[in-house]
C-alpha positions in Angstrom: 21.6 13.2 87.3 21.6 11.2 84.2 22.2 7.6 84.4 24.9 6.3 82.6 22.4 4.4 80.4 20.8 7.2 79.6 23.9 9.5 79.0 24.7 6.7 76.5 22.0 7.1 74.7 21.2 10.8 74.4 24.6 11.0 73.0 23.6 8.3 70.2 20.7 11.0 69.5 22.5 13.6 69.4 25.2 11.6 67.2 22.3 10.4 65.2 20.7 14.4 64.3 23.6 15.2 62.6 24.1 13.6 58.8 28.3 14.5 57.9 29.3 14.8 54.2 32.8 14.2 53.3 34.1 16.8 50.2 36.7 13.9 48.9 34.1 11.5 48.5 34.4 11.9 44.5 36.8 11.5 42.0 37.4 15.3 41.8 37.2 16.8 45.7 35.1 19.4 46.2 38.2 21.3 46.7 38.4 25.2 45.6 41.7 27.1 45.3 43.6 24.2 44.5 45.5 24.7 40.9 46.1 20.8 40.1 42.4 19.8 41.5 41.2 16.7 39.7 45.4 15.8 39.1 46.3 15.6 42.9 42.4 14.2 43.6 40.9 12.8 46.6 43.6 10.7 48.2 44.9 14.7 50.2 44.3 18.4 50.8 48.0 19.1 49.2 48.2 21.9 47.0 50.6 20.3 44.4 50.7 17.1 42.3 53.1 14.3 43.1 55.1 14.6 39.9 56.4 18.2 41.0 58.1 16.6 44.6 61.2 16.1 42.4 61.3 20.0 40.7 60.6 21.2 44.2 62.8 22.9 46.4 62.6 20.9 49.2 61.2 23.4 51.9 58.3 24.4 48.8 57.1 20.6 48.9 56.2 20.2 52.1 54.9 24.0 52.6 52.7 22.7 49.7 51.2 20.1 51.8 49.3 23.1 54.2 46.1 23.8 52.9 46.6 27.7 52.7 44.1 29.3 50.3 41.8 25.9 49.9 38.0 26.2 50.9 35.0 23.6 50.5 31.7 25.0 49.6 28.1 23.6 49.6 24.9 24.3 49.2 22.3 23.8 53.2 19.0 25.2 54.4 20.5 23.3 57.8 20.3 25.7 60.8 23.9 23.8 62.4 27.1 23.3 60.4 29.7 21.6 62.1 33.1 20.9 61.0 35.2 17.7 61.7 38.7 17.6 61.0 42.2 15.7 61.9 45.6 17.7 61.3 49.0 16.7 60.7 51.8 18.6 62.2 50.1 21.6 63.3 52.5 24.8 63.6 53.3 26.4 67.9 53.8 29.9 66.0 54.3 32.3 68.6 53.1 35.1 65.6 49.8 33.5 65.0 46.5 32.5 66.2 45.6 28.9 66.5 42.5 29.7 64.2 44.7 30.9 62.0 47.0 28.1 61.4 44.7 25.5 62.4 41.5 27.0 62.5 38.4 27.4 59.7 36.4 29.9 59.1 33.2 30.2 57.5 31.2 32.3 55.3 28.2 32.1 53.4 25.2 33.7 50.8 21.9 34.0 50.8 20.4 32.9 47.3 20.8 36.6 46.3 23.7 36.2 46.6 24.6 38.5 49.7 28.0 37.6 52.0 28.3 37.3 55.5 31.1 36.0 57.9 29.7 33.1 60.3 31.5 33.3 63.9 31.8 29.9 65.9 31.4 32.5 69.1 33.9 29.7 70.8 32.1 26.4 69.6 35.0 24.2 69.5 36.6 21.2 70.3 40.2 21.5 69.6 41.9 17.6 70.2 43.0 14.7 67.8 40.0 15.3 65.9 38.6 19.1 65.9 35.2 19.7 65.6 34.0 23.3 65.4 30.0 24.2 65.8 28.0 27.1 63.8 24.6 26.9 65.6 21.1 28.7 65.3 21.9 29.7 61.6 18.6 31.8 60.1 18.0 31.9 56.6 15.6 34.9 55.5 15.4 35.3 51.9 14.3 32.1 50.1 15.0 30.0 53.4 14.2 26.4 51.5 17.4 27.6 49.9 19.1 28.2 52.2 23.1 29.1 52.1 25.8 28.7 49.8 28.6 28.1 52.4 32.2 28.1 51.9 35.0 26.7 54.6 38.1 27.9 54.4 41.0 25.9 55.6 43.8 26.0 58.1 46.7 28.0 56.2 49.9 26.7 58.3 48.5 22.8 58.6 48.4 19.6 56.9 44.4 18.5 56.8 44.4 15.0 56.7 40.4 14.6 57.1 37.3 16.4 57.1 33.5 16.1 56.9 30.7 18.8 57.1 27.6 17.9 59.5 24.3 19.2 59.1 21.3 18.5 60.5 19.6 15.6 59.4 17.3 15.7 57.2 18.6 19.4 56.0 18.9 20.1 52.3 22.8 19.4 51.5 25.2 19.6 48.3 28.5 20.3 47.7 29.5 22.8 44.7 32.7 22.5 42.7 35.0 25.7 42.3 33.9 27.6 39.3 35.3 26.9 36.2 36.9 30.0 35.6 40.7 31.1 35.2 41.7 31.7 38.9 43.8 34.0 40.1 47.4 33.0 40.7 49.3 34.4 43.4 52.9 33.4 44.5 54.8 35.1 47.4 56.1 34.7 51.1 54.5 33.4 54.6 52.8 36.5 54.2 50.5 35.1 51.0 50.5 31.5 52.6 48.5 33.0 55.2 50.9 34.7 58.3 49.5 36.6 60.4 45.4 37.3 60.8 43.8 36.0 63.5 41.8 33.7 61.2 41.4 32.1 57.7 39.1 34.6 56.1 41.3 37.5 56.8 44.2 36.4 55.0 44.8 38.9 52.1 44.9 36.4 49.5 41.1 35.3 51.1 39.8 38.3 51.1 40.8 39.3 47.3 38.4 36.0 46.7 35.6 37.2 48.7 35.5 40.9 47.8 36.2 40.2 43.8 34.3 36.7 43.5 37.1 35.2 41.6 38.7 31.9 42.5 42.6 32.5 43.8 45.0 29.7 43.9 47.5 30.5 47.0 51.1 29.7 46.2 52.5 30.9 49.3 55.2 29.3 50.8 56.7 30.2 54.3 60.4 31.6 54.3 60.9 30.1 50.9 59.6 32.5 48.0 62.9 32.6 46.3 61.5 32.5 42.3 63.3 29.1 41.3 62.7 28.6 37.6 60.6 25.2 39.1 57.6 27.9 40.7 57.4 29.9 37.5 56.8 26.2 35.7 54.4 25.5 37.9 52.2 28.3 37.4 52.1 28.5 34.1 50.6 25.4 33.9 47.8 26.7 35.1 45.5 29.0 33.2 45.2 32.2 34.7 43.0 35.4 35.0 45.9 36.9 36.2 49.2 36.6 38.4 50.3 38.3 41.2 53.8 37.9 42.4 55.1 39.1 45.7 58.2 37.2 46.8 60.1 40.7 48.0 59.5 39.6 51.9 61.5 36.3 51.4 64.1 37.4 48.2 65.0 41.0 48.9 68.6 40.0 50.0 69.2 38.3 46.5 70.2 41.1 45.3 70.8 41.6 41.7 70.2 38.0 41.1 66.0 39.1 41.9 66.2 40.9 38.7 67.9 37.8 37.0 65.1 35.5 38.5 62.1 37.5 38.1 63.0 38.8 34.5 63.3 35.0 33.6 60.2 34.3 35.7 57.7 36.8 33.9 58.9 36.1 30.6 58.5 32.1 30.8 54.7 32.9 31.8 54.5 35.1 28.9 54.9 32.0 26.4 52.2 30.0 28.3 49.1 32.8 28.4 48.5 36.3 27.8 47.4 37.1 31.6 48.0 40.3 32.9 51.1 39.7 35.8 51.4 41.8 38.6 54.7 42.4 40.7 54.4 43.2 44.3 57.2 45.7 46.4 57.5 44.4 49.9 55.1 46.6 52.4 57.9 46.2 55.3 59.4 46.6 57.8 57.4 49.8 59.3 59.4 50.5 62.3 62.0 52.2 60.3 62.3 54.7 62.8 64.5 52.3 65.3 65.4 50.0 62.6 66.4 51.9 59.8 69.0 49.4 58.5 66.6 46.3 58.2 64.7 48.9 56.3 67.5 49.9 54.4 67.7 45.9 53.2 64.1 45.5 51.8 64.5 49.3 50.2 67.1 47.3 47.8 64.8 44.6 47.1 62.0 46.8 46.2 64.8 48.7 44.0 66.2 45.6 42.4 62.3 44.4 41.7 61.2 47.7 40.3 64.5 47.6 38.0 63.2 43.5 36.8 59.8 45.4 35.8 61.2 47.8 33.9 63.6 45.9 32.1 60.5 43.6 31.5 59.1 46.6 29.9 62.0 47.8 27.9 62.1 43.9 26.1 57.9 44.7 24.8 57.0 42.2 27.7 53.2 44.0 27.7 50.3 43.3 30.6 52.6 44.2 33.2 51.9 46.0 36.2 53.6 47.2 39.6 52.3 47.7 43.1 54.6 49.6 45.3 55.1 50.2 48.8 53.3 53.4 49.2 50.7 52.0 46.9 50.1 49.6 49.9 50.1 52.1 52.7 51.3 49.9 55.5 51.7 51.6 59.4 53.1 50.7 62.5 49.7 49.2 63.5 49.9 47.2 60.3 52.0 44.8 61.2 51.7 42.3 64.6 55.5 41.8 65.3 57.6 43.7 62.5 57.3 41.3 59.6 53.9 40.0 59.3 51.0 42.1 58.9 48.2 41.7 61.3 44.3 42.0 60.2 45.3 45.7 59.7 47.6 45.2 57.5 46.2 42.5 55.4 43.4 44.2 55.0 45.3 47.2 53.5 46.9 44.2 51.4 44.1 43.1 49.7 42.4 46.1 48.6 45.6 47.7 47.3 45.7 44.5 45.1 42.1 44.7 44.1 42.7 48.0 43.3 45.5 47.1 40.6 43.8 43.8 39.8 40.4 46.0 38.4 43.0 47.8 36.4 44.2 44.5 35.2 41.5 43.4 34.2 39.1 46.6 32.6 36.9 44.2 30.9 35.3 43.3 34.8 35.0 46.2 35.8 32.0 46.4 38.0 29.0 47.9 36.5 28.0 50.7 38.7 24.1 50.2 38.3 24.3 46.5 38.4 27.1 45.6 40.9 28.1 41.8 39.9 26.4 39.3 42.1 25.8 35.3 41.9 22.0 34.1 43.4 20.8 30.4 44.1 16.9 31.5 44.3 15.5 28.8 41.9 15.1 25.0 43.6 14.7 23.5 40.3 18.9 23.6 39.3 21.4 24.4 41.0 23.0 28.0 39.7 26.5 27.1 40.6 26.8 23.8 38.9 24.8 25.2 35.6 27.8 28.1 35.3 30.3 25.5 35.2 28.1 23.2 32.9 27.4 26.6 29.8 31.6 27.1 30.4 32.5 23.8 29.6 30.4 24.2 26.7 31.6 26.7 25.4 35.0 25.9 25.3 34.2 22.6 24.6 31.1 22.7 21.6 32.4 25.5 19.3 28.6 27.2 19.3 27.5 28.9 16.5 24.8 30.2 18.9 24.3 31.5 22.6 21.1 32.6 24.1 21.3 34.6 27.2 18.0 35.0 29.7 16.7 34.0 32.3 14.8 31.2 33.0 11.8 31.7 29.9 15.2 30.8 28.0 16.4 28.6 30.2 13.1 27.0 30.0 12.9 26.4 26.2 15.3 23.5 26.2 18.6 22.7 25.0 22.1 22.1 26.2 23.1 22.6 29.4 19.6 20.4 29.9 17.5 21.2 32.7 13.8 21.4 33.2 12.0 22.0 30.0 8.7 23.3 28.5 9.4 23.4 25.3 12.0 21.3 24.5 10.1 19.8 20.8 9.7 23.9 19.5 13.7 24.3 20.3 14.8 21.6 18.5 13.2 22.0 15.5 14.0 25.5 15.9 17.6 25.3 16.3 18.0 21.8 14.6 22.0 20.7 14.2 22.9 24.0 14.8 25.4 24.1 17.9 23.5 26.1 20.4 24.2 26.7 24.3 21.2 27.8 26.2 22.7 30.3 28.6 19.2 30.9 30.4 19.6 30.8 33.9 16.0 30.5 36.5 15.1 33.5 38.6 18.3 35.8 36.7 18.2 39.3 37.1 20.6 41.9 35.2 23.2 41.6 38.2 23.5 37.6 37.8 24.1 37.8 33.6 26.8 40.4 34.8 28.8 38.1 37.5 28.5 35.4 34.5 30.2 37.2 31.6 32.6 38.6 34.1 33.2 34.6 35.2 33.9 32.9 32.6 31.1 32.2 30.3 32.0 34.0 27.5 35.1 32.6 27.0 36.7 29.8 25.1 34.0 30.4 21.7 33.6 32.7 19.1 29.4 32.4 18.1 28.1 33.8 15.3 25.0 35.1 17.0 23.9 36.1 20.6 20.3 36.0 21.5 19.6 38.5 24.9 16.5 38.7 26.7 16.4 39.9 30.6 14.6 42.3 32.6 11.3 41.1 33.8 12.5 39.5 37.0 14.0 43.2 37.5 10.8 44.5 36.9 9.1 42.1 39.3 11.7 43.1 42.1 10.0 46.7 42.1 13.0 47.8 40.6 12.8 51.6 38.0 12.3 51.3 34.8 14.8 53.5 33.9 17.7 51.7 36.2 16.6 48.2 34.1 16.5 49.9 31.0 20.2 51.5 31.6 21.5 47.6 32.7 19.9 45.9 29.6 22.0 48.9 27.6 25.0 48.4 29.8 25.0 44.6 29.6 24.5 44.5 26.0 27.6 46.5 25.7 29.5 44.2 27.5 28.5 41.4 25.7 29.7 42.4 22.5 32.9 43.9 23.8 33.6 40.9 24.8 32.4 38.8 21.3 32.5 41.5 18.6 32.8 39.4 16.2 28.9 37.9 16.9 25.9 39.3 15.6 24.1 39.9 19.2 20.1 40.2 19.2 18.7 42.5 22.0 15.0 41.1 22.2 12.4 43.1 24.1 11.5 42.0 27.2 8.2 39.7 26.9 5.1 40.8 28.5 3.9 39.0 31.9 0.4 39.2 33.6 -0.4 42.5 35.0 2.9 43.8 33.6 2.4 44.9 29.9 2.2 48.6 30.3 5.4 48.9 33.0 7.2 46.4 30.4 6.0 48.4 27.7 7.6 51.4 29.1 10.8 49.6 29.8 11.6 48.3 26.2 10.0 51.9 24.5 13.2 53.1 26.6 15.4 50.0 25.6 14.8 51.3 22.4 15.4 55.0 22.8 18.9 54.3 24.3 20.3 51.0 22.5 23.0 52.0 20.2 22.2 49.6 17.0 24.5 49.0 14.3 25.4 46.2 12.1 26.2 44.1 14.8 23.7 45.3 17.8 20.0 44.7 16.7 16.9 45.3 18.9 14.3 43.0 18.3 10.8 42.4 19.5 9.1 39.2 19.4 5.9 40.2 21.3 3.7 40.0 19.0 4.0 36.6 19.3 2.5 36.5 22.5 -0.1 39.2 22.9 -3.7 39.6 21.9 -4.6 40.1 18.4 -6.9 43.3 19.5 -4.4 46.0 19.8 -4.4 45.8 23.7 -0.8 45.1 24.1 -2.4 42.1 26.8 -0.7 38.7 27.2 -2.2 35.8 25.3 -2.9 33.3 28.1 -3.3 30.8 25.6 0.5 30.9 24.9 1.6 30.7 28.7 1.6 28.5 31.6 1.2 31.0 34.1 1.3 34.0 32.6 5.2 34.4 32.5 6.5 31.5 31.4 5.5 30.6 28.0 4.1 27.3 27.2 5.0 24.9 24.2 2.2 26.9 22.0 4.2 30.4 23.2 7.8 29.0 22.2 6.2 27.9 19.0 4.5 31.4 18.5 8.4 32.8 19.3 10.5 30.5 17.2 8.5 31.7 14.2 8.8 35.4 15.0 12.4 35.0 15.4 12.9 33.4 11.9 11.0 36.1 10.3 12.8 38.8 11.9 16.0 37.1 12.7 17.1 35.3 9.8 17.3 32.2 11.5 16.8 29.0 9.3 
């Protein structure tokens, strides 16, 4: 039996191996899914600025105080995460789980970006303080990297506190959302979070994790009734897209739901062009018994379907409708009548992903190259860089991007990071605005979840360099697959900026890879379409043996990938002859 000495002070050790971060310990939390981040700051977990208290209804303003929809990530290679947390006025719903409306849940990636759900397999503490414990974590792939980890929070509760513990002396950072438009969805008790047994199944959380986009929950329990106040609100915020589902909470409006949401859609139409979404209730289900409650929300859904096509009829454009059936709920959809259970938010979410891809054609996911972020490289973080290039570019006006990997990311430049060539870029590029979009260890997949997030946005270049492939190569993927995604990306990219001149460089040569690279840009160059505005260019000349061989000149590399300050030199003069560039 321990003494109570010693009791004392293996509890200081144990206390003493674990190091706790807190996510409001900077003057913009590390908060995601929170519209009015920086605004509302580090002083609560609230999901609406002061200022709004007075526009409010009053049973909106202090729904807004639960945290539904909000998530901290970070960045650990620790193999124990634990959570610490206080709550104010945590819900006795007799309709939900206590990890759902107090709980958190946890995910993370590997730095290839691969998902996976964490379970605490019962490692709480549930008290004053609640402190729940993910233990023996394994990291395969990369495992200095370790995870990109994101905590979702309680959906029905007021956080008042919380720190992340890791093991000390374990790797740890915490990552802002991205910088992208989010995903705006208003609606019911049934978008704040009501009823999965857990954070991560909520329907508005899992159209985050399966699309990748950030979503900013404006759900609001019993009290989705479309006050001109709401539609304000979100139109101050700059949205992907919008998704609006207050049926469950307005369908006994009546008429005056047409009024309301006709009102509603057009105000957001003066504020952005986002594609809006309406929503028909999914319930009630158990019409067979209670066919005259179901009677009441087959009204709504009429008087909502009537508001979207008088929407039409006025030239209100980007609109889109999601009914009933479209949803597919059953009787096992729903866990007592009103609210769906994991079932039924499950069927939720992917019937709004489905009309969300339709939304938004311009993401849809590439069928080689499925959309994916990574964290492989220790020298930067990924995360933090994405935001950095979209602040620039809405931010610098650039005449010029440069998309790669990291032999671009390595030349120099703005976002600055590590550098071997910094003197050849800037006498290269000179005043000329340039954004070096060149991100370490990329592969085709990660320059696709980038221009699908944001990074092309906000600018209008003149010219787009791109040059990927090679860490495809190296992955043992076929030539013919990285030949199709270097076509398939380059036709997103100027889809997306037509107005730019984009420069398709052939992939540079590497040790011990000139023949399979050789093969890959002889097909690049069968299957580009080139026109006045697409041009394939090849700069390896620059860095190959005079003799004919087609082998890499060591002389102009540090390793025989990455070219040195001699290589850039060798490539900034090939791309002014053969690009223009002065």
């Amino acid at each position: 039996m321990l003494t109570a000495v010693a009791a004392v002070m293996l509890a200081v050790t144990a206390s003493a191996q674990t190091q706790w971060y807190n996510p409001m310990d900077a003057d913009v939390p590390f908060l995601s899914g929170r519209g009015w981040n920086k605004e509302v700051g580090n002083k609560s977990f609230h999901r609406m600025p002061d200022r709004m208290e007075a526009d409010m209804p009053k049973a909106v303003w202090s729904l807004s105080k639960n945290s539904a929809g909000e998530s901290v990530k970070f960045l650990s290679n620790s193999r124990t995460v634990k959570v610490k947390y206080t709550l104010e006025g945590v819900g006795g719903f007799v309709n939900m789980a206590m990890l759902d409306h107090g709980g958190i849940d946890l995910y993370a990636r590997d730095a290839n970006g691969r998902q996976h759900w964490i379970g605490n397999h019962m490692g709480w503490s549930f008290g004053d303080t609640i402190t729940i414990t993910y233990s023996d974590i394994e990291t395969k792939d990369f495992a200095s990297r370790g995870l990109e980890y994101e905590v979702f929070l309680p959906p029905y509760s007021t956080v008042t506190s919380m720190q992340i513990g890791v093991d000390e002396g374990s790797s740890f950072e915490f990552l802002h959302e991205s910088a992208e438009r989010p995903i705006v969805v208003y609606g019911s008790s049934i978008v704040q979070g009501a009823s999965p047994s857990r954070p991560g199944l909520m329907w508005t959380t899992q159209v985050k994790r399966d699309m990748d986009y950030p979503v900013v929950n404006l759900g609001f329990s019993g009290s989705a009734f479309m006050e001109p106040a709401l539609f304000e609100a979100m139109g101050e915020i700059d949205a992907r897209a919008y998704v609006l589902d207050p049926i469950p909470n307005s369908y006994r409006l009546g008429e005056e739901i047409v009024t309301r949401m006709v009102s509603g859609v057009k105000y957001l139409r003066t504020k952005n062009d986002a594609p809006i979404l309406l929503v028909e209730s999914a319930g009630p289900v158990d019409s067979v018994f209670r066919g005259k409650l179901n009677e009441e929300y087959r009204e709504g859904n009429a008087w909502l379907k009537k508001a979207y096509d008088d929407l039409r009829s006025q030239g209100i454009d980007r609109l889109y409708y999601l009914s009933k059936e479209e949803i597919g709920m059953d009787e096992d959809s729903y866990i007592e009548g009103t609210h769906p259970n994991d079932i039924g938010n499950r069927l939720q979410a992917k019937a709004v992903e489905k009309k969300l891809w339709e939304m938004m054609p311009e993401d849809v996911v590439n069928g080689r190259y499925r959309p994916i972020r990574q964290h492989r490289d220790g020298l930067y973080t990924w995360h933090e860089r994405h935001n950095d290039v979209i602040r620039l570019n809405h931010t610098t006006d650039p005449e010029v991007l440069f998309i790669g990997n990291s032999i671009t990311h390595f030349w120099g430049g703005e976002p600055v990071s590590h550098c071997n060539g910094g003197k050849t870029w800037s006498k290269l590029w000179g005043k000329r605005r340039v954004v070096n979009m060149g991100f370490g260890w990329d592969r085709i997949e990660n320059v696709f979840w980038r221009i699908n997030h944001g990074e092309l946005e906000g600018c209008a270049p003149e010219y787009i360099f791109l040059l990927i492939g090679i860490n495809n190569i190296n992955n043992g993927e076929k030539v013919e697959d990285v030949a199709r995604g270097i076509v398939d990306l380059a036709a997103a990219i100027n889809s997306r900026q037509p107005q730019a001149k984009l420069y398709v460089l052939e992939t540079y040569p590497a040790k011990g890879k000139e023949e399979i690279v050789e093969r890959l840009n002889s097909l690049v160059r069968e299957w580009l379409p080139v026109d006045e505005q697409v041009r394939l260019v090849s700069l390896n000349a620059a860095l190959t043996l005079k003799d004919g061989s087609g082998k890499i000149n060591p002389d102009m590399f540090i390793e025989g990938l990455h070219p040195n300050e001699k290589g850039y030199a060798a490539l900034a003069k090939e791309l002014r002859k053969q690009c223009g560039v002065k």
